[in-house]
N, CA and C of each residue as an Amber inpcrd file, in Angstrom:
protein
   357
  -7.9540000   4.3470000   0.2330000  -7.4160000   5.4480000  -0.5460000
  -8.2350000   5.5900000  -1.8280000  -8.5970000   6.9760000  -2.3790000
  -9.0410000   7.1150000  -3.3860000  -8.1720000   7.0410000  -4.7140000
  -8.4380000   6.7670000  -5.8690000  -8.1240000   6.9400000  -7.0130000
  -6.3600000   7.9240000  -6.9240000  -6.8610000   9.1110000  -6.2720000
  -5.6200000  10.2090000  -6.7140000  -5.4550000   9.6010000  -5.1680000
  -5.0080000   8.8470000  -4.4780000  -4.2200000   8.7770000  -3.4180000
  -4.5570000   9.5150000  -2.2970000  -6.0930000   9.9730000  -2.0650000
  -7.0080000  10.8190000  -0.7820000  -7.2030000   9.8820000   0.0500000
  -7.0310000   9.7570000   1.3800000  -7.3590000   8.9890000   2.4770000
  -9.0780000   8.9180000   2.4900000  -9.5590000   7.7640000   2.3380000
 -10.9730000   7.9270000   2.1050000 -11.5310000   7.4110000   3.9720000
 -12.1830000   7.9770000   4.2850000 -13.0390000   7.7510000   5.5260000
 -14.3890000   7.1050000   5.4040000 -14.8410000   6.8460000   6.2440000
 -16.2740000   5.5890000   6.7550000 -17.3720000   6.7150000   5.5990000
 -18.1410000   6.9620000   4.8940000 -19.5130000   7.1540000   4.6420000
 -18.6550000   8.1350000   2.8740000 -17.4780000   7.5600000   2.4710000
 -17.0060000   8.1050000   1.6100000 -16.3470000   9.7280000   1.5750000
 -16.2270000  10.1690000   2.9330000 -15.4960000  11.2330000   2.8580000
 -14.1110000  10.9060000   2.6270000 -13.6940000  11.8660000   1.9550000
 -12.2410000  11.9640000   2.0050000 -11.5040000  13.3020000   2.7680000
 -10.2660000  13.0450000   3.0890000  -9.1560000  14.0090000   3.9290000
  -9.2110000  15.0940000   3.1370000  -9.0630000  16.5030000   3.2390000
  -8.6180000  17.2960000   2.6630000  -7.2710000  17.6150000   2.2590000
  -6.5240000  17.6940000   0.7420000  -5.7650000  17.9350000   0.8330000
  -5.0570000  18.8790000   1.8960000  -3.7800000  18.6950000   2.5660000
  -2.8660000  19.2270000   3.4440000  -1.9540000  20.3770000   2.5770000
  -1.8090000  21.5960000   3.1940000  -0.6340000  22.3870000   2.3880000
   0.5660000  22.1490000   3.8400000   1.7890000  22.9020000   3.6560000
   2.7590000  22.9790000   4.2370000   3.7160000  21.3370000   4.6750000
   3.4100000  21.0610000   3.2050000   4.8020000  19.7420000   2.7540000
   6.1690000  20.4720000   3.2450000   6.1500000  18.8680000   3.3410000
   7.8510000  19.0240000   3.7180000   8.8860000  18.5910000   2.6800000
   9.9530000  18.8720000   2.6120000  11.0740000  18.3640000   1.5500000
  10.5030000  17.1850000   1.0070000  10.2730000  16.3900000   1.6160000
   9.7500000  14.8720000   0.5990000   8.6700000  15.2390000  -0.1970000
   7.9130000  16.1710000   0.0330000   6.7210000  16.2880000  -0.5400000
   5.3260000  15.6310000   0.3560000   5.7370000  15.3990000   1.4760000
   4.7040000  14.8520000   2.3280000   3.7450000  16.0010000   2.9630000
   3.0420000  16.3700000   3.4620000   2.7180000  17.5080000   4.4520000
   3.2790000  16.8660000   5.8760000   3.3100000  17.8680000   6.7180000
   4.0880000  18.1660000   7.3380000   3.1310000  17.6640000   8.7880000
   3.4680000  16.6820000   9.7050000   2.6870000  16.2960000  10.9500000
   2.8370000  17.3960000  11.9100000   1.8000000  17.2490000  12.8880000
   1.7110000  18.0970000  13.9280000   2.7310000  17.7130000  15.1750000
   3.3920000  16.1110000  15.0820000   4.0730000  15.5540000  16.1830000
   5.4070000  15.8870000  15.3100000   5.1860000  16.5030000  14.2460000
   7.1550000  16.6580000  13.7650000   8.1930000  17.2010000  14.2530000
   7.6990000  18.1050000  15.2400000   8.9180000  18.6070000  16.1940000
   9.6960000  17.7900000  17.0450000   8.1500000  16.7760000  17.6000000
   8.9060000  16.3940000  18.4700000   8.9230000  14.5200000  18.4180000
   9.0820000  14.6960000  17.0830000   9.4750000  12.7970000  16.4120000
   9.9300000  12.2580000  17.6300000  11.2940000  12.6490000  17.4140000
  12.0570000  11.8300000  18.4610000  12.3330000  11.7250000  19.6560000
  11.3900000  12.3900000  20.2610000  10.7280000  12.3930000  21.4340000
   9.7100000  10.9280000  21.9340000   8.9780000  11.3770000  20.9260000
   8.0050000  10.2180000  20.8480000   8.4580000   8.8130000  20.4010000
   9.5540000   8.6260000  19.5330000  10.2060000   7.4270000  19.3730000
  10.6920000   7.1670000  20.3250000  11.8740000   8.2610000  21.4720000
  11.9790000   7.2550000  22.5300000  11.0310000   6.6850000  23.9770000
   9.9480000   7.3210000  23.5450000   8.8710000   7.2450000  24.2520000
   8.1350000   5.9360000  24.0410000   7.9380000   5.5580000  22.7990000
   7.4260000   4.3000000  22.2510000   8.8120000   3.1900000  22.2840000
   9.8370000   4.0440000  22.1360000  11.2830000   2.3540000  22.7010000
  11.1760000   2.0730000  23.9290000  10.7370000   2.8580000  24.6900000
  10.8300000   2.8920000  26.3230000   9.3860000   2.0230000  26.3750000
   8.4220000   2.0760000  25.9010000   7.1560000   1.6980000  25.7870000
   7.3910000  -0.3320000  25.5040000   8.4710000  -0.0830000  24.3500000
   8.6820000  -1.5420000  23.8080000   9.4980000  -2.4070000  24.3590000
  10.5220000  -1.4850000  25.4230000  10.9930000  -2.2060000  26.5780000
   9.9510000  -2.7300000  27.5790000   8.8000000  -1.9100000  27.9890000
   8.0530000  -2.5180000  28.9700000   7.2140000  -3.7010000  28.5190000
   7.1890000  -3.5790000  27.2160000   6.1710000  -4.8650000  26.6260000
   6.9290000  -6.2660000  26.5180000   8.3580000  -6.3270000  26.7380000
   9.5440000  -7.0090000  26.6550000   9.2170000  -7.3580000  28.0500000
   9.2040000  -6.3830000  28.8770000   9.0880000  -7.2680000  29.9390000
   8.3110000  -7.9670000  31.1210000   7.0420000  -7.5130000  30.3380000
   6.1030000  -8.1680000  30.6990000   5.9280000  -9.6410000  30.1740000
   6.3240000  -9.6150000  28.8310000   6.5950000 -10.9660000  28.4410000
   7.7670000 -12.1130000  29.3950000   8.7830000 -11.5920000  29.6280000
   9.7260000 -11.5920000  30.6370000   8.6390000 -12.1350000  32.2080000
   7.9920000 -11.5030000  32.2500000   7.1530000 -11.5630000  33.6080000
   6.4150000 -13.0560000  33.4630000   5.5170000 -12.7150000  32.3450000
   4.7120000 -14.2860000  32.0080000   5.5410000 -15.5980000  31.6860000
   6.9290000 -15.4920000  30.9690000   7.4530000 -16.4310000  30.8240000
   8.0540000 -16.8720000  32.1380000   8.1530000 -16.1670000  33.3960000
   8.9710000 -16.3090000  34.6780000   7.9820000 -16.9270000  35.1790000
   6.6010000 -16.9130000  35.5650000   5.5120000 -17.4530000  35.8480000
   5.1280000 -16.0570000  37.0760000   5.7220000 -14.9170000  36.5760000
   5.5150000 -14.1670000  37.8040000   4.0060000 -13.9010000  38.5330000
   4.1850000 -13.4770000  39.5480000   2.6950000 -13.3290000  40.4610000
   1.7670000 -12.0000000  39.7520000   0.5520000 -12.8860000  39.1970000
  -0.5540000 -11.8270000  38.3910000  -0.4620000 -10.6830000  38.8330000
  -0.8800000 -10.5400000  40.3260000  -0.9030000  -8.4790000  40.2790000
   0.5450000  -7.9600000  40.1100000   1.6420000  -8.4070000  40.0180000
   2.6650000  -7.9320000  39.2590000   2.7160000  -7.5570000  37.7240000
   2.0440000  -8.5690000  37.2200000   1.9150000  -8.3690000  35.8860000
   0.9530000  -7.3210000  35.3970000  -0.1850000  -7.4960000  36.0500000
  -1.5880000  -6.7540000  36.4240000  -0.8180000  -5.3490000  36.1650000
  -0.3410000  -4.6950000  37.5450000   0.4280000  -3.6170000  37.4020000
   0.8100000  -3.0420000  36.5170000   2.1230000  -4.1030000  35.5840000
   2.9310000  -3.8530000  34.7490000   2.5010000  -3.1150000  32.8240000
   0.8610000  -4.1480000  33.2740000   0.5370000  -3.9640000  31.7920000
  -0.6450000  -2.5000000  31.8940000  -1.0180000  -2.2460000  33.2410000
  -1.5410000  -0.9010000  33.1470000  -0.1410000   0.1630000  33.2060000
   0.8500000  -0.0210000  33.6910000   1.5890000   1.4060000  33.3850000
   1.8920000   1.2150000  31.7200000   2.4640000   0.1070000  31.2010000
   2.4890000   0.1790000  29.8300000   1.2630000   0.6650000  28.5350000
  -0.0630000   0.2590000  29.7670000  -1.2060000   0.7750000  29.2050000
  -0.9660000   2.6310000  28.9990000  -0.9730000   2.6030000  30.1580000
  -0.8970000   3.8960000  30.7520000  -0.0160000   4.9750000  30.0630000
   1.3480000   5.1840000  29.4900000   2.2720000   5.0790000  28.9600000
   2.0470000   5.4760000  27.4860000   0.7680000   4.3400000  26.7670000
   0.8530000   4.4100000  25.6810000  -0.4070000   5.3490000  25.4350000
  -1.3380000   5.4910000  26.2600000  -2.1180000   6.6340000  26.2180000
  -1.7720000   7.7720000  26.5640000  -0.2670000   8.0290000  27.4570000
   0.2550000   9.8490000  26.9990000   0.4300000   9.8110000  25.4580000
   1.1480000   8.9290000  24.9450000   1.6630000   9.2010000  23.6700000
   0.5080000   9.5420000  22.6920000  -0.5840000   8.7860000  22.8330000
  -1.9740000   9.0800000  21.9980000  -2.5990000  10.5870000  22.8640000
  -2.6390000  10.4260000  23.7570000  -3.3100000  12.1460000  24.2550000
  -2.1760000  13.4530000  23.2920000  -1.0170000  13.1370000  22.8870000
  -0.1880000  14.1480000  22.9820000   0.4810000  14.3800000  21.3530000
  -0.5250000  13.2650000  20.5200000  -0.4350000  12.9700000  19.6370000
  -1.3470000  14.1130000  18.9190000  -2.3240000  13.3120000  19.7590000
  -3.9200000  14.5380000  19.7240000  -3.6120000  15.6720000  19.9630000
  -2.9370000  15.9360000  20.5520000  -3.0750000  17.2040000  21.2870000
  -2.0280000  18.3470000  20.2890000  -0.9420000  17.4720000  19.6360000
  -0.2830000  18.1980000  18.4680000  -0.7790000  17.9060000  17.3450000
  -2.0000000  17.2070000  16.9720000  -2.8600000  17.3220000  15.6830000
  -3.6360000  18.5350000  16.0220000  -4.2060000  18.1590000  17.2480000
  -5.0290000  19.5270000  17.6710000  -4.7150000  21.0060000  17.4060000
  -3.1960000  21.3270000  17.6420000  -2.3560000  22.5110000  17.5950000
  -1.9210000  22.9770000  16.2130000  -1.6580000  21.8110000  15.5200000
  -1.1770000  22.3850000  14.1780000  -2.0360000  21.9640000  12.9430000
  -2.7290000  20.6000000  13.1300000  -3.3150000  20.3470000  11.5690000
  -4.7460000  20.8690000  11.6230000  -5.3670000  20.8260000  13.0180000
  -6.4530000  21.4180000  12.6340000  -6.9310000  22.9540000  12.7760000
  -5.7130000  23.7000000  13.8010000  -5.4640000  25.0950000  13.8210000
  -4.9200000  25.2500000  12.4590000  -4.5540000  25.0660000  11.8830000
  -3.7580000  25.5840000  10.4630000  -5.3550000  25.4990000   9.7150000
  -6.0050000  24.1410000  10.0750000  -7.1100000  23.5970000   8.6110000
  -8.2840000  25.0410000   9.3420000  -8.0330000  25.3760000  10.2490000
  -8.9780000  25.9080000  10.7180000  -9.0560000  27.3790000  10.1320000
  -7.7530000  27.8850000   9.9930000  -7.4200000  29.2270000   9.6690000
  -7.6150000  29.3190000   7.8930000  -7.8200000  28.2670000   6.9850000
  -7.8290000  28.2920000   5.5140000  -9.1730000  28.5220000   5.1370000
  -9.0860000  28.7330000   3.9810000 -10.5180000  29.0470000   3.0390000
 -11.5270000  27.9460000   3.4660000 -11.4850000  26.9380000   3.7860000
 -12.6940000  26.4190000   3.6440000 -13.0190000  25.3730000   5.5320000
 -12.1580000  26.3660000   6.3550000 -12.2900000  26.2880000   7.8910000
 -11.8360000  24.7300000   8.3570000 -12.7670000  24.3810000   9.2890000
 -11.9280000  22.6150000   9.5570000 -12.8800000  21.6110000   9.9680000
 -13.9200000  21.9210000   9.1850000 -14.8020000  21.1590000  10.0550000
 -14.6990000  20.0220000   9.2520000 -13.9170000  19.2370000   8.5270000
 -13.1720000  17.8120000   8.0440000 -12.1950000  17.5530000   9.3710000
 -11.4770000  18.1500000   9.7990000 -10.4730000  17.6150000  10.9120000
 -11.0990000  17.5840000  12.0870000 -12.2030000  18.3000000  12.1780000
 -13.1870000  18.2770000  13.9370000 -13.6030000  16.9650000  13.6310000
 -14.2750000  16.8940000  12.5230000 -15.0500000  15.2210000  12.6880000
 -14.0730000  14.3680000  12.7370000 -12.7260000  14.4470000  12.4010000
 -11.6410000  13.3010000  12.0550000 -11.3120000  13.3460000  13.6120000
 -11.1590000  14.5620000  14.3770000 -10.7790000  14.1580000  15.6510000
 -11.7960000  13.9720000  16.8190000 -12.9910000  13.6590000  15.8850000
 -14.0350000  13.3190000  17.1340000 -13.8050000  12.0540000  16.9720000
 -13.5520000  11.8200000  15.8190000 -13.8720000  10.0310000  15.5210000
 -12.2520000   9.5650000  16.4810000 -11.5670000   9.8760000  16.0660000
 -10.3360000   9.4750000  16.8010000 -10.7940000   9.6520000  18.3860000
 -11.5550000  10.4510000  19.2960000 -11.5620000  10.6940000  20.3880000
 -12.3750000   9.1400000  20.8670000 -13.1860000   9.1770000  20.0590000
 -14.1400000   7.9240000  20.5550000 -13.8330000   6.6540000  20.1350000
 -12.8360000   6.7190000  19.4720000 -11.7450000   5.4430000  19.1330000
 -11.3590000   5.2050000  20.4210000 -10.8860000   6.5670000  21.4340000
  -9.4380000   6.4500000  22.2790000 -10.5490000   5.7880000  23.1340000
 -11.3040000   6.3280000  23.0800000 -12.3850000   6.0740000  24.3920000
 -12.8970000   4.6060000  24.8290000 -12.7990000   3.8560000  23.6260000
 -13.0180000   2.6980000  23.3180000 -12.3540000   1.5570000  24.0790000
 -10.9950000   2.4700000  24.4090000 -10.3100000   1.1380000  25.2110000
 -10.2130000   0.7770000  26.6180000
């Protein structure tokens, strides 16, 4: 973070300030519609990680487990595609439509793409 509280990025860029805060004074996420969607998406997520642990402590048979930890894999990459995909829709369509266009949020979501890619 910078000085005034700017999210600072790799080569000293910083975030562009955000307009369209919300009551707290926060700006406003692209997944805010659908929060609690995604929370029970990630409880449902933290049940499966429960029981995979469950699995290893049972001594269960590897390609069971094998299985278990790609759908949980699996699972947790809708939530990141759809994450993206409502940054995509609102923070950088909004950054896109302002005075000074979006090419701060294209690079922020390339870098995030090749994060995802990473795993």
């Amino acid at each position: 973070m910078s000085s005034d509280g700017e999210k600072v990025f790799a080569g000293g860029r910083t975030a562009p300030r955000r307009s369209g805060s919300s009551p707290s004074g926060r700006a406003s996420r692209g997944y805010a519609s659908g929060k609690q969607e995604y929370l029970i998406r990630l409880r449902k997520i933290e049940g499966q990680v429960r029981g995979l642990q469950r699995l290893i402590e049972e001594d269960a048979w590897c390609p069971d487990v094998v299985v278990q930890v790609a759908s949980a894999t699996r699972a947790l990459q809708e939530v990141a595609l759809g994450l993206l995909n409502d940054h995509l829709g609102h923070c950088v369509l909004n950054a896109a439509r302002g005075p000074d266009g979006a090419s701060g949020e294209l690079a922020e979501v390339v870098a995030t793409i090749r994060q995802v890619m990473r795993l």
